[in-house]
N, C-alpha and C positions, 0 to 999 in steps of 0.2 A: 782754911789753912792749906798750903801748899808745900809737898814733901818731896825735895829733892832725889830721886834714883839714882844710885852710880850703876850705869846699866852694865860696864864694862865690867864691874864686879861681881852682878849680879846674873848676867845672865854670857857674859864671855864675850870674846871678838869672834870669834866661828861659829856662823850658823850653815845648817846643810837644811834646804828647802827639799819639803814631804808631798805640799801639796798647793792649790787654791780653790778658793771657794766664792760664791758669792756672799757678799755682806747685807745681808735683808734685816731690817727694823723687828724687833720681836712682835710687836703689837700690830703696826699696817702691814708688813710684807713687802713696802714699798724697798728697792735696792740702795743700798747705802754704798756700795763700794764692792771693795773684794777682799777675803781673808785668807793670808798665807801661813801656813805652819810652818816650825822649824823643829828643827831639835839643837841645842846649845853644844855644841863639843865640848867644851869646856865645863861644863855642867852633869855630865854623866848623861848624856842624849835626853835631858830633861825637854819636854816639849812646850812650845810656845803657838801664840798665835798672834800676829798682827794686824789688826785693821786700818786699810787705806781707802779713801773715797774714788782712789782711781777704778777704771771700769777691771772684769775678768780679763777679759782681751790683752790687756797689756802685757798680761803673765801667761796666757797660754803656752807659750813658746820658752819655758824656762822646764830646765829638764831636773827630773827629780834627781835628788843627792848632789845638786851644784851647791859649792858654798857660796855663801852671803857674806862679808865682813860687816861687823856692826857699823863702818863709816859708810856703807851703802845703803841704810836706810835714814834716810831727811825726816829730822825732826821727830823723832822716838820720845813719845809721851806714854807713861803708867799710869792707871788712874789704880789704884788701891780700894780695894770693898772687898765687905765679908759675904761668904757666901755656905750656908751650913754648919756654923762656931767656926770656917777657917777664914783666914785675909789671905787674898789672892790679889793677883795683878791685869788690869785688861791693858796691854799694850795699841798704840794707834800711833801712825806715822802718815806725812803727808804724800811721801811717796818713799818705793822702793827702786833703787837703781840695779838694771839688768846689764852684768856684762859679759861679752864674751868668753872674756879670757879665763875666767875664776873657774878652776879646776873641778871636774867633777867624779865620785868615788866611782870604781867600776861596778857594776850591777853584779847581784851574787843569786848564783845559779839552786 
């Protein structure tokens, strides 16, 4: 069965990137991609994670507290599973777009 996400409602148009990671397989190790955090402004800085099969590299150069708009990530898939009595969401996207221009919060001292 496949279950529709309204991601706009669910997790907002504003996201403010935290961090990235590599995306490694839990069981080989072998590299899957890269994993980027958010936190959802609209969500009460509820935090997210994304997974993309592109490499780290792509993101190194993306500076923490830039926002993301949700139309900057292609193709935002939820897979839904329980994980300790709760259902959670593992988000994957085919890629994320980096742009210059998207505003970034001042750093706090």
């Amino acid at each position: 069965m496949k279950i529709n996400i309204d991601f706009q409602g669910t997790i907002g148009n504003d996201l403010i990137f935290t961090a990235v990671t590599q995306w490694k397989d839990y069981k080989s190790g072998e590299i899957q991609g890269s994993k980027l955090d958010f936190v959802c402004v609209d969500r009460a800085f509820e935090k997210i994670t994304v997974k993309t099969n592109k490499p780290i590299e792509k993101f190194m150069n993306i500076k923490p507290n830039s926002h993301i708009g949700l139309d900057d990530i292609e193709n935002l898939e939820g897979t839904l599973y329980v994980h300790n009595g709760f259902v959670s969401v593992s988000f994957k996207a085919s890629d994320i777009k980096i742009r210059d221009d998207k505003a970034s919060l001042p750093k706090l001292n």
